[in-house]
C-alpha positions in Angstrom: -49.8 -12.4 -204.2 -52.7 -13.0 -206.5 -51.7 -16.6 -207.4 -51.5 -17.0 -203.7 -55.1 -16.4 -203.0 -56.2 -18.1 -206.0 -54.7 -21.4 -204.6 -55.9 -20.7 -201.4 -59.2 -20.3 -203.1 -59.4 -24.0 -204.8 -58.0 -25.2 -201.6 -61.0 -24.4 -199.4 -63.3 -25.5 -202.3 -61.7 -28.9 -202.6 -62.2 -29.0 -198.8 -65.7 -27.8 -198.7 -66.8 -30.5 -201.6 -64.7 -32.6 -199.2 -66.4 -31.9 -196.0 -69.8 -31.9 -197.3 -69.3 -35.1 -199.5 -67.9 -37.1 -196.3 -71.5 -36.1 -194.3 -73.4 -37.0 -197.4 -71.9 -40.3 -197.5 -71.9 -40.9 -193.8 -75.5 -40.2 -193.6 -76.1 -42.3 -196.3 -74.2 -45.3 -195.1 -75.9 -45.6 -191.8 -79.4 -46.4 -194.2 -80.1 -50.1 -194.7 -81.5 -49.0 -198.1 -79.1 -47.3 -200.0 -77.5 -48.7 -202.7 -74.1 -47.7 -204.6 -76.2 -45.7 -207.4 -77.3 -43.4 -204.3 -73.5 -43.6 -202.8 -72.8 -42.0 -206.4 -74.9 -39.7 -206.8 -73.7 -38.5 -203.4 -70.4 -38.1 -204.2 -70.7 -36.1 -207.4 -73.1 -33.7 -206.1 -70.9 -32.4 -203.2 -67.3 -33.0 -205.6 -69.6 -30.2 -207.7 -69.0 -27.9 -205.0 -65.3 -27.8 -205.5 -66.2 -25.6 -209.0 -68.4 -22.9 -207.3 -66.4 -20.2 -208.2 -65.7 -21.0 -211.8 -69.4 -21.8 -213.4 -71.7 -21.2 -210.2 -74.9 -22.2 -212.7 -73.7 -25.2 -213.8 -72.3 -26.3 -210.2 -75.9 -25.4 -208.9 -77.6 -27.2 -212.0 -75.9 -30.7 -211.1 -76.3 -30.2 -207.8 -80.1 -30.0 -208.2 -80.5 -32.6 -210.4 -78.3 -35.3 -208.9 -79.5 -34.4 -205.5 -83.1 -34.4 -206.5 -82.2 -38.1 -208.4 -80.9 -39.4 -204.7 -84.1 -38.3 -202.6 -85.7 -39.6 -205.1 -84.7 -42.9 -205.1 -83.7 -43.3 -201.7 -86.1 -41.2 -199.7 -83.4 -39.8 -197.4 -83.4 -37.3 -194.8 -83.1 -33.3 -194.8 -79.4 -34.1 -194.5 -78.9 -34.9 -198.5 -79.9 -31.5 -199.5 -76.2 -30.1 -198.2 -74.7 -30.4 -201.4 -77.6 -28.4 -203.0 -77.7 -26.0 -200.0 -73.9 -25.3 -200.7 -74.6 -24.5 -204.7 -77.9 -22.2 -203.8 -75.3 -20.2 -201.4 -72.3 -19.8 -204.0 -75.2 -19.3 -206.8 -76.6 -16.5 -205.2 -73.3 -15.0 -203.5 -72.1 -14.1 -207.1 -75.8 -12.4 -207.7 -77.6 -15.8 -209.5 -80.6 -15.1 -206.5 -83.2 -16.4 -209.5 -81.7 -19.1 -210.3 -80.6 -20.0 -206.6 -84.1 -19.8 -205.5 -85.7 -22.1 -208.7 -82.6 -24.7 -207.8 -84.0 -24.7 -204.6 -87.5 -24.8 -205.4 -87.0 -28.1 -207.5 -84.8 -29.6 -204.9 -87.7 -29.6 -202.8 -90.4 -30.4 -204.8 -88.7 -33.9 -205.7 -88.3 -34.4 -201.9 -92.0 -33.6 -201.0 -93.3 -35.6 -204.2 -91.2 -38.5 -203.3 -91.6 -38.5 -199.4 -94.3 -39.7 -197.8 -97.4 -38.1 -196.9 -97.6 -37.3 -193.5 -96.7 -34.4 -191.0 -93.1 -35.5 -190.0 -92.4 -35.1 -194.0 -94.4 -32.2 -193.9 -92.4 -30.3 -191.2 -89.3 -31.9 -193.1 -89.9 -29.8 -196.3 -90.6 -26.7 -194.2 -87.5 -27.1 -192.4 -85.4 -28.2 -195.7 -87.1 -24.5 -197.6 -86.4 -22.4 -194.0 -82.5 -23.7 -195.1 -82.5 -22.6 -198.2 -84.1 -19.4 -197.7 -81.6 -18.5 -195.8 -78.6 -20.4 -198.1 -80.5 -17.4 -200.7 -80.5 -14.9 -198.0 -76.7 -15.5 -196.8 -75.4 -15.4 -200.2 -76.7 -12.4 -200.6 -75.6 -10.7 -197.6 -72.1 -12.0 -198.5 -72.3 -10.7 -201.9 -73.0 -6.8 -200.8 -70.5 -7.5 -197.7 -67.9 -8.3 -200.7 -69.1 -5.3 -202.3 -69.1 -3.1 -199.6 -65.8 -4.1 -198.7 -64.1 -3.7 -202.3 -65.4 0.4 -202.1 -64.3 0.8 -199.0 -60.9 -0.1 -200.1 -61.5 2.0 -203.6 -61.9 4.8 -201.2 -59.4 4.2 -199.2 -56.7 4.3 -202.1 -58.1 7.1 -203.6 -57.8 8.6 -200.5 -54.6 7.7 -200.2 -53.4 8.8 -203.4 -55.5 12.1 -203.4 -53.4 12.5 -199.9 -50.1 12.2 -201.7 -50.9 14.2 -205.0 -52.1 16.9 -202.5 -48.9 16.3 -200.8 -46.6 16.4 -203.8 -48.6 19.9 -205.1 -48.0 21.4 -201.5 -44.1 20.5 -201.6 -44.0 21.8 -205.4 -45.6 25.0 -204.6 -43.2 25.5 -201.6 -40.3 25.0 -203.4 -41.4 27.4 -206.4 -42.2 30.3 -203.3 -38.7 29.2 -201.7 -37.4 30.1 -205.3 -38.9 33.1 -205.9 -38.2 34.4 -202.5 -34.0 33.6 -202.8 -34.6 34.9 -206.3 -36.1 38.4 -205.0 -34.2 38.9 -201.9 -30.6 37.2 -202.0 -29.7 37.5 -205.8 -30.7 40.8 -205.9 -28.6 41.4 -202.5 -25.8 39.5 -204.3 -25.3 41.0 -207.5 -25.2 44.9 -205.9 -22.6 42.9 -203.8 -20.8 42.3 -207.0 -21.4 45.4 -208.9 -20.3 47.5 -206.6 -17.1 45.3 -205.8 -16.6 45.7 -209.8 -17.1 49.2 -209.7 -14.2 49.4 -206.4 -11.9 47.1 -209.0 -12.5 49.0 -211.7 -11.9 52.8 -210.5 -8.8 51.6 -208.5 -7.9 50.0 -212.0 -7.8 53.1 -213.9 -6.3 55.5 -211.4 -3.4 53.6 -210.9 -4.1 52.3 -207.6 -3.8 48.6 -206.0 -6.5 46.9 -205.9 -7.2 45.3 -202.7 -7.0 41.5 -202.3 -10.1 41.3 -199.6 -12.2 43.5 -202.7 -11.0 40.5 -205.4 -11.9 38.2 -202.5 -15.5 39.9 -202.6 -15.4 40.2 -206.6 -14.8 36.4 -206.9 -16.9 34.8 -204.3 -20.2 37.3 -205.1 -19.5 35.9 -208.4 -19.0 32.4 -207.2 -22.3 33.1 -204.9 -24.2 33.6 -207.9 -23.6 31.2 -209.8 -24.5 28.6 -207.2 -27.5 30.2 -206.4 -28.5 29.9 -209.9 -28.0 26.4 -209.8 -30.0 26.1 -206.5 -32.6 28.3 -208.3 -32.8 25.8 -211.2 -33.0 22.9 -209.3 -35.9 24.3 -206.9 -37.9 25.0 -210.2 -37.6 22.1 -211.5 -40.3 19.7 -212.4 -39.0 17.1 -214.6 -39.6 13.4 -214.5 -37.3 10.9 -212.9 -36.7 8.4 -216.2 -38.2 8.0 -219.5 -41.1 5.8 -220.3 -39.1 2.6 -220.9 -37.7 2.9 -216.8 -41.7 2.8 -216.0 -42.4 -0.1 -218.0 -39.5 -2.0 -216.4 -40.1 -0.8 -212.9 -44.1 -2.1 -213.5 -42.3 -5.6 -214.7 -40.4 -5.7 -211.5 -43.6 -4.9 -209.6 -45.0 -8.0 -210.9 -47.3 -6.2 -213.7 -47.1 -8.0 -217.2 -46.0 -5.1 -219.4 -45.2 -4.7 -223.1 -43.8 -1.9 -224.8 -44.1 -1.0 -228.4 -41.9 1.8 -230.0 -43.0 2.7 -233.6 -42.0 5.7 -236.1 -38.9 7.7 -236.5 -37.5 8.2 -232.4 -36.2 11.2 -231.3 -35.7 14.1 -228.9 -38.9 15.5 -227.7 -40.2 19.1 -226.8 -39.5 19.5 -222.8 -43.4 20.1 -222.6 -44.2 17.2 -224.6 -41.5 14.6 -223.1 -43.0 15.4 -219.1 -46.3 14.9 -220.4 -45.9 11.4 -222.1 -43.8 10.2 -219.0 -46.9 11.2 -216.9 -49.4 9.6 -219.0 -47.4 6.4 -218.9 -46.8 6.6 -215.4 -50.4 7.2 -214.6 -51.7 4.9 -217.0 -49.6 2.0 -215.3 -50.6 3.1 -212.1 -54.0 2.3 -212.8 -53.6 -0.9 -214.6 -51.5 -1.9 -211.4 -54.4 -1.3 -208.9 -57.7 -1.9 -210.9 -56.7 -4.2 -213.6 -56.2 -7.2 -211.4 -53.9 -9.7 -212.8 -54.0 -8.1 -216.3 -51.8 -7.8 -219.4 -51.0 -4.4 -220.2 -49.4 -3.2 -224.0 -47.8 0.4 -224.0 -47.4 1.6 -227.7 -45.5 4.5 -228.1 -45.5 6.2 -232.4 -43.5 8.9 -233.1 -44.4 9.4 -236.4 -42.4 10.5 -239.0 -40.0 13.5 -239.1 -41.5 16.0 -241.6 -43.7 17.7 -239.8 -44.4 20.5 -242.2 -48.1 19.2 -243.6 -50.4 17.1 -241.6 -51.1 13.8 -243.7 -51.1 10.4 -242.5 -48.8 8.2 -242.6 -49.5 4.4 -243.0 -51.1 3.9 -239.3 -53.4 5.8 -239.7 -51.4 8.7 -237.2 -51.1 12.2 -238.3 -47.5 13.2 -239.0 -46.3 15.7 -236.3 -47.9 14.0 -234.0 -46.8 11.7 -230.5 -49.2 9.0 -229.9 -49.6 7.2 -226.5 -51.5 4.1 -226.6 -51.8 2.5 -223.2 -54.4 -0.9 -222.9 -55.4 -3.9 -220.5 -57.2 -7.0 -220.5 -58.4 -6.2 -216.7 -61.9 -6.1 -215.1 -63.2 -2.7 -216.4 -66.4 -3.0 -217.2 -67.8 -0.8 -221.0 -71.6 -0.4 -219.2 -69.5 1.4 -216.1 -67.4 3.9 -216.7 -65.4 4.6 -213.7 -65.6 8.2 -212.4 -62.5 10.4 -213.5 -59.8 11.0 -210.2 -57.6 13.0 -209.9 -54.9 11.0 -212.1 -57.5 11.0 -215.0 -58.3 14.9 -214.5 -54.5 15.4 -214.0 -54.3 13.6 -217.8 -56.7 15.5 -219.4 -55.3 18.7 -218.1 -51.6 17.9 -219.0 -52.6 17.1 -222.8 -55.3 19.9 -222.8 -52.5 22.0 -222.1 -50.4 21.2 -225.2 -53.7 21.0 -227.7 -53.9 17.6 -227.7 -56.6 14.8 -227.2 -57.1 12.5 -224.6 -59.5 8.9 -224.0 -60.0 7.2 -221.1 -62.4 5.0 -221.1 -63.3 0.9 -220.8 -62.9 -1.2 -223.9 -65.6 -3.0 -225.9 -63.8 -6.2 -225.7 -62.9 -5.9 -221.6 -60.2 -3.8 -220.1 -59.1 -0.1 -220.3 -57.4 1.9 -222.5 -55.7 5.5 -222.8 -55.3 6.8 -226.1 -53.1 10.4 -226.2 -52.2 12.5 -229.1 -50.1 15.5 -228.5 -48.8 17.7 -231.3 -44.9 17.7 -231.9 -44.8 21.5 -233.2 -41.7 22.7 -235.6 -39.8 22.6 -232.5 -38.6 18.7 -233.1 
């Protein structure tokens, strides 16, 4: 989907430096004086255009100066300032207003220097700096319009997924009161059910007696009845994850996320406690690379150290023996100078590896990106 609008992006750039170098040009041809120097320096000031959105300052620097070469030499109309127009809007859409405004300013000091002095150039060069005050002004307005929309979708999925969360907690804390509620009432109703059938098949046992059919009946299915209701009592309280970390990473391949996972140190069977916890962290960690990162590489590292766990030195990475690390980093668009502010995944994070005396960081990278760094402590139970 991203590669989709990217195209779509270059398209309409191609088209605009297309568009705007076609009026250039016609403009130009309908003057007896220009020459094929100004025909040129037409041309490669609006094809400029068509790299707006990868270098802004440069496409706004050539525009300048090969639009202020042309009025300079051929003394056109307010018309040849499009191309330059067009760069002072993309410059200052992306937040360049400084350098939009002084590409601007040159642009129309060569075309008042050059022109000649009278009040049709005058009111010329006011019209040509009304243009690109509002070029600046427009680019600016698009800029916070871009922003404004971009948090209004951050809120919206946050929303969204603080609406689900809230959701999933309301359906686990249901089925845990469901559980307790068939634990109190019907197993307890159940097993005097059974005891005193035992007690009937017991006494008729040991004086002799035959034991009714319809009490073994009872006997077995109370029996039965229990048993399943323990099963329907375990599966109501349960709270494990769906898949280990190696499912998630696959899943977020099939998603379209580029995902590699590293598995280091001696694998084994984790703590129940310490296995739900690393699944989560994965699974939230990759949830937030798949909405924020943008079109990001993401590397999931997984150590399990070693399997002596009776002292606490390190072993040749640097990781302390006894120890689960969970290293979780992209190459996206977070930002080191802003932090983003913790949600309710990040809380939930902190709160599961809290929990087990652990340590959690999740936080931008220096180099670009985000990363989630987790420790939790193995125990003697491995």
């Amino acid at each position: 989907m991203s590669g989709r609008q990217v195209d779509r992006g270059r398209l309409a750039d191609v088209v605009l430096a297309a568009v705007v170098g076609a009026l250039g040009t016609a403009v130009a041809a309908f003057d007896d004086d220009t020459t094929a120097l100004d025909l040129v320096l037409v041309v490669l000031a609006s094809a400029a255009l068509a790299f707006h959105r990868a270098a802004p300052r440069a496409v706004l620097a050539a525009a300048t100066v090969l639009g202020t070469a042309y009025v300079v030499h051929a003394h056109p109309g307010p018309l040849s300032a499009l191309p330059v127009l067009g760069a002072v809007h993309t410059a200052a859409r992306v937040g360049h207003r400084g350098v939009a405004a002084a590409g601007g300013a040159v642009f129309l000091a060569g075309y008042v220097a050059t022109g000649p002095g009278t009040q049709h150039a005058a009111e010329r060069a006011g019209l040509l700096a009304g243009w690109f005050l509002c070029a600046v002004v427009t680019g600016l307005a698009d800029r916070n319009w871009q922003a404004y929309l971009r948090q209004t979708e951050q809120r919206a999925l946050e929303a969204e997924r603080t609406r689900e969360e809230a959701a999933l907690r309301r359906t686990g804390e249901e089925r845990l009161r469901i559980a307790r509620e068939l634990h109190d009432s019907l197993t307890h109703s159940i097993s005097i059910v059974k005891l005193q059938a035992g007690v009937a098949v017991h006494l008729a046992r040991k004086r002799g007696d035959e034991v009714p059919p319809a009490l073994l009946a009872i006997q077995e299915a109370s029996g039965e009845a229990m048993r399943e209701l323990r099963s329907a009592l375990q599966v109501l309280r349960a709270d494990e994850p769906a898949g280990t970390p190696a499912l998630l990473v696959e899943r977020a391949r099939a998603a379209g996320l580029a995902v590699e996972l590293t598995v280091t140190g001696d694998e084994r069977p984790l703590p129940r406690a310490v296995d739900r916890a690393a699944y989560r962290i994965v699974q939230e960690a990759l949830t937030n690379a798949a909405r924020h990162a943008g079109p990001a590489k993401v590397r999931v590292r997984i150590d399990y150290g070693t399997r002596n766990t009776t002292d606490h030195t390190t072993d040749h990475t640097g990781d302390r023996m006894g120890e689960l690390t969970i290293g979780v980093d992209d190459d996206g668009a977070a930002d080191p100078d802003r932090p983003p502010v913790p949600g309710t995944g990040l809380t939930g994070m902190h709160e599961r590896v809290s929990a087990l005396g652990g340590t959690l960081r999740a936080a931008p990278r220096a180099e670009g990106g985000f990363s989630v760094r987790a420790r939790l402590p193995l125990g003697d139970t491995v």
